[in-house]
C-alpha positions in Angstrom: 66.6 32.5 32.1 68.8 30.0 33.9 65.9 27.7 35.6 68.6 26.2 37.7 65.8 23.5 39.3 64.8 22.2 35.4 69.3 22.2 35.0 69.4 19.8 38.4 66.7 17.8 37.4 68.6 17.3 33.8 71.7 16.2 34.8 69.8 13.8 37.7 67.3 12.2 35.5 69.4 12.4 32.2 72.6 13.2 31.7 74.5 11.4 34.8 75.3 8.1 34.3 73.0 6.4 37.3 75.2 5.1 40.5 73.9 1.0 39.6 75.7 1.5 36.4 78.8 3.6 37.8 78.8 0.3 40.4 78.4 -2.2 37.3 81.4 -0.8 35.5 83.5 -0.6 38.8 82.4 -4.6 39.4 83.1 -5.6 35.9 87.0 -3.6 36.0 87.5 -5.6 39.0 86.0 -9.0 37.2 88.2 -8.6 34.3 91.7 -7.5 36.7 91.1 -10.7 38.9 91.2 -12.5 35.9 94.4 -11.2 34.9 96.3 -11.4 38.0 94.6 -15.0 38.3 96.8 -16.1 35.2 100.0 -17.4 36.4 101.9 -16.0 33.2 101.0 -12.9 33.2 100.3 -12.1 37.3 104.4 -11.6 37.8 104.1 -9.0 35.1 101.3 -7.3 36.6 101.4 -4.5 39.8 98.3 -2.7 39.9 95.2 -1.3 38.3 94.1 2.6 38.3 91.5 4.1 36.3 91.6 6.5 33.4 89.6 8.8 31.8 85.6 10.0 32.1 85.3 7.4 34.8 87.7 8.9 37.7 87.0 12.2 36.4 83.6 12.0 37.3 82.8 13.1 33.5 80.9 10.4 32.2 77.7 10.3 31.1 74.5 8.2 30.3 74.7 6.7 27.1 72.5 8.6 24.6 70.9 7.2 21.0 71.9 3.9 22.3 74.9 4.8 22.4 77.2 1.7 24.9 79.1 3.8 27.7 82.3 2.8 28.1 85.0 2.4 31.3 88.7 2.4 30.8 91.7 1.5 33.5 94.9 0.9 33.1 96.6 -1.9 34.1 100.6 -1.0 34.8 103.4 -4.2 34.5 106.5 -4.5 35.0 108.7 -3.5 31.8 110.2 -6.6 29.9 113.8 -5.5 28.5 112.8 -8.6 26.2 109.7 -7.0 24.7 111.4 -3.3 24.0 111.4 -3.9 20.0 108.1 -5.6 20.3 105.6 -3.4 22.7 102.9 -4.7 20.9 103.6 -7.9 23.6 102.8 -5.7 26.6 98.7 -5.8 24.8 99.1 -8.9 23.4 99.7 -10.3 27.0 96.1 -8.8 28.1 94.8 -9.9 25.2 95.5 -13.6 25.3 94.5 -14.3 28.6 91.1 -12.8 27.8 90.7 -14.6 24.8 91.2 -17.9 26.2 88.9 -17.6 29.6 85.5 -17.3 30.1 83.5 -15.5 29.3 85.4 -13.0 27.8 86.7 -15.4 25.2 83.3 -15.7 23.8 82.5 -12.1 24.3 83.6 -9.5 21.8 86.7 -8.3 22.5 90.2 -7.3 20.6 93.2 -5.0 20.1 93.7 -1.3 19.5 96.1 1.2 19.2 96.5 1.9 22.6 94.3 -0.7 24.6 92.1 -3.9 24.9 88.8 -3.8 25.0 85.7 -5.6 25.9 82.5 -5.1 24.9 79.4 -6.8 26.9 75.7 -7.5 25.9 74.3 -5.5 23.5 76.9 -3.2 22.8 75.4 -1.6 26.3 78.7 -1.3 27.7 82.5 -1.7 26.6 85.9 -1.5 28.9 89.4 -0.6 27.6 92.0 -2.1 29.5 95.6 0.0 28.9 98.6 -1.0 29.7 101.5 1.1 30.9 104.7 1.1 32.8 106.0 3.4 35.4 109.6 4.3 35.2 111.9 4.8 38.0 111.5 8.4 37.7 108.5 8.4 38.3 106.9 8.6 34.5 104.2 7.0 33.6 104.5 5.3 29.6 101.4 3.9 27.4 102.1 2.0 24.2 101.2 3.0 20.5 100.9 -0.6 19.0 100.5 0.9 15.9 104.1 3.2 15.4 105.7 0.7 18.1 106.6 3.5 20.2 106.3 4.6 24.0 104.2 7.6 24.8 104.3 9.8 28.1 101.0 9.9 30.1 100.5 11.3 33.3 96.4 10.1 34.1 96.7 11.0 37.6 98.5 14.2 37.2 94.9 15.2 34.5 92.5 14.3 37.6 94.7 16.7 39.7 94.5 19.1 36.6 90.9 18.7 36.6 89.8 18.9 40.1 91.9 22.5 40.0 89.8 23.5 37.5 86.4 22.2 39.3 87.2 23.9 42.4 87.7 27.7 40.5 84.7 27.0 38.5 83.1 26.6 42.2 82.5 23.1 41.1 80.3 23.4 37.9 83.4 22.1 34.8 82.4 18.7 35.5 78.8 19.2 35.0 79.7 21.2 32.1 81.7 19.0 30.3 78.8 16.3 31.4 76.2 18.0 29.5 78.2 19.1 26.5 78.9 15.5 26.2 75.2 14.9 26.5 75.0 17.6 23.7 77.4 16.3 21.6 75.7 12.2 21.5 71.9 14.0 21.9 72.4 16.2 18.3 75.2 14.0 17.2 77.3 17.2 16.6 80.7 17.5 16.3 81.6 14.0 16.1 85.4 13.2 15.4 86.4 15.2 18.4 87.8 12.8 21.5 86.1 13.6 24.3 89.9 14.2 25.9 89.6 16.9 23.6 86.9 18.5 24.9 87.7 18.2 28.6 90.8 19.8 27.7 89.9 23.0 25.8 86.8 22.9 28.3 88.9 23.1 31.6 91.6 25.0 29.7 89.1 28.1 29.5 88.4 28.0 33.3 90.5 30.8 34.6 90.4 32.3 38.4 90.9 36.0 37.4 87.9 35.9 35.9 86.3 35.5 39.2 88.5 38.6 40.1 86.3 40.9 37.5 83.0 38.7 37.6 82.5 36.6 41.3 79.3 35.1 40.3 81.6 34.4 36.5 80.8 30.2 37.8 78.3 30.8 40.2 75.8 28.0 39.1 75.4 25.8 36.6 73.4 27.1 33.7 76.0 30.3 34.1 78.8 28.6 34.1 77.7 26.7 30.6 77.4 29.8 29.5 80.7 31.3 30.2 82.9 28.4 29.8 81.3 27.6 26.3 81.3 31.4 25.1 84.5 31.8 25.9 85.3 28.1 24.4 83.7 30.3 20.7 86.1 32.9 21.4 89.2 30.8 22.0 87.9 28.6 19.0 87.0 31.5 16.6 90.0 33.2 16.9 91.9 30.0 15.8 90.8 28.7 12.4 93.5 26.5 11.9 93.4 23.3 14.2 95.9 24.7 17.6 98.3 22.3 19.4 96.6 21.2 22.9 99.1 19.7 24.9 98.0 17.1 28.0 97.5 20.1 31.0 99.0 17.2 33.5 102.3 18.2 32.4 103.4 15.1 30.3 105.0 17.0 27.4 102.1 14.9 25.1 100.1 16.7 22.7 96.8 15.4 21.6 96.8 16.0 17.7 97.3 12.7 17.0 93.5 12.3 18.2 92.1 15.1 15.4 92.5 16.6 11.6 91.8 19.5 10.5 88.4 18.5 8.8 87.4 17.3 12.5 88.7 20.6 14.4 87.0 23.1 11.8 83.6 21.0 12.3 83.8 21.2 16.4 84.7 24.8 15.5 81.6 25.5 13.6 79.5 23.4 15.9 80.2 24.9 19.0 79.5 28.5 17.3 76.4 27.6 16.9 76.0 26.0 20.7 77.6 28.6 22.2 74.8 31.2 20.8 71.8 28.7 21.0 72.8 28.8 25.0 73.1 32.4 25.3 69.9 33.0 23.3 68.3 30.7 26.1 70.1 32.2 28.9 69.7 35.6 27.8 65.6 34.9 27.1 63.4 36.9 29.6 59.9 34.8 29.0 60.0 32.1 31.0 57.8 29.5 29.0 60.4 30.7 25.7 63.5 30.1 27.3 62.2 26.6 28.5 61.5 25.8 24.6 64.8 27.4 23.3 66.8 25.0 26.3 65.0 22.3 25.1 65.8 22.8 21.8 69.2 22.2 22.5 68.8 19.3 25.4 65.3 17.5 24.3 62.3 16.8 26.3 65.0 15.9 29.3 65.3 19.3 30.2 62.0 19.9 32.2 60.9 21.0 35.9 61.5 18.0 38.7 58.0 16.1 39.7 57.5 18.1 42.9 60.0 20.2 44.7 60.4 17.2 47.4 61.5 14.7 44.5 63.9 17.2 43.0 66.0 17.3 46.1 66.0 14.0 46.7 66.0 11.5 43.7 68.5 10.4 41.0 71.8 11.9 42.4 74.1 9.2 41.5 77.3 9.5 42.1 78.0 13.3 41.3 77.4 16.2 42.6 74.6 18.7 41.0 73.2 22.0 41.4 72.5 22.7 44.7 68.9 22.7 46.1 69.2 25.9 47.6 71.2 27.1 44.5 67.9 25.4 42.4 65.7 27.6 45.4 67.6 31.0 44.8 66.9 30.7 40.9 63.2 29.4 41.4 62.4 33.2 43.6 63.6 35.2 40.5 61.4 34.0 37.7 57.3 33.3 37.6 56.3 29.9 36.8 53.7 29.2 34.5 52.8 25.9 36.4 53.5 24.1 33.7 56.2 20.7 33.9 58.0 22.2 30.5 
């Protein structure tokens, strides 16, 4: 059964990252950019900021088993001729004006392969801050500190990619990729596998002629889990050996650099066994088993909203959700036990 008003109430009340944190992470970005541009070394070298990643995609998620969630943005500068056989400078810039001002200085904080980052109290949070230039045609270039190399991006031209997608799946691959990313922390399964990844190879299955043969193929959200991730398994099973997934934006990137072998065949076998845990639910006709067997999958999360008032109103955040006359429509097919699940 789909129980489209226990799916709503799941991603309002556990899965979506609530809007005071979404506002936290937005307030800190800005915090941490003022306090570059406020450096008078470094502000020449500095044009903009424009966020990257789960954040502007509207994919990111509560954290789970205390788990920190995590912003990134990318900061671009101007490119130094001076620096070309030395990129590492373009982090190391970032980096040393954080680790001399407060309080990031006596916050943890340090270098990777591709950013900055920050981490705040408790592990609760952490931001990366990327750097990257922008060409004068038009490209868009991140730096591998580690190989000293440039690498194409395109991070606004993946939000494009991705709000396609959304609007053929009738707006559900976000919540998707939301609560497979729930899955994925909640049963600690296929870990190893970027969440870039899954977006990707998510949003990659999302076709419009499937609409053609099926129109109600995306038609709400407990559906569309179940068609996107079955025909994930397909794609996945009839691949053994790890596939090169390019950046969909365009960029001429690929994104093997960000898996092995060992980690694809894992995500391979896990999401196997997701994809028919999902349909087993889907595809259950008792109402009270098909609650158990989603729960199974999601935790005691996945239950009926308070009242039908509350359901419609509370928790929203900042992303959209099933509905409530999508959550209505399911309630009329199916006879409630009465009980909360």
């Amino acid at each position: 059964m789909k129980h489209t008003d226990y799916f709503k109430n799941f991603l309002e009340n556990t899965v979506n990252l609530p809007e005071s944190k979404v506002d936290l992470l937005s307030a800190r970005v800005d915090a941490i950019y003022n306090c570059l541009k406020n450096d008078p070394d470094l502000k020449p070298r500095i044009k903009k900021k424009v966020p990257q990643g789960s954040w502007p995609q509207r994919t990111i998620i509560k954290p789970v088993n205390g788990k920190a969630f995590d912003g990134d943005f990318m900061i671009q500068m101007v490119e130094e001729p001076d620096w070309a056989y030395d990129l590492k400078k373009y982090g190391d810039a970032i980096y040393n004006v954080l680790h001399a001002t407060s309080p990031y200085k006596n916050m943890p904080h340090g270098r990777k392969c591709r950013c900055v980052y920050v981490n705040y109290a408790e592990n609760a949070m952490h931001v990366d801050v990327v750097p990257f230039v922008r060409r004068d045609d038009g490209t868009q270039w991140i730096i591998n500190r580690d190989d000293n190399k440039w690498e194409r991006t395109d991070t606004d031209g993946f939000t494009d990619w991705m709000k396609k997608k959304d609007g053929i799946a009738n707006k559900r691959l976000r919540e998707v990729i939301r609560i497979m990313k729930f899955l994925r922390d909640h049963k600690n399964s296929w870990t190893g596998t970027k969440s870039i990844l899954l977006t990707t190879l998510l949003g990659e299955r999302v076709e419009e002629w499937r609409k053609v043969l099926d129109s109600g193929y995306y038609s709400d959200l407990p559906t569309a889990l179940l068609h996107i991730v079955s025909d994930l398994d397909d794609y996945l099973q009839a691949n053994p050996y790890k596939p090169v997934i390019m950046d969909p934006s365009g960029s001429g990137t690929s994104f093997d650099h960000r898996w092995s072998q060992e980690t694809y065949s894992h995500f391979r076998k896990r999401i196997n066994v997701h994809a028919a845990e999902i349909k087993d639910a889907y595809d259950e006709t008792d109402f009270d088993e098909s609650v158990k067997k989603w729960q199974a999958l999601f935790g005691d999360g996945f239950k009926a909203p308070a009242s039908s008032e509350s359901s419609g109103s509370s928790g929203a955040g900042k992303f959209s959700v099933v509905s409530s006359a999508s959550a209505a429509a399911s309630v009329s097919t199916v006879k409630h036990s009465g009980r909360a699940g």
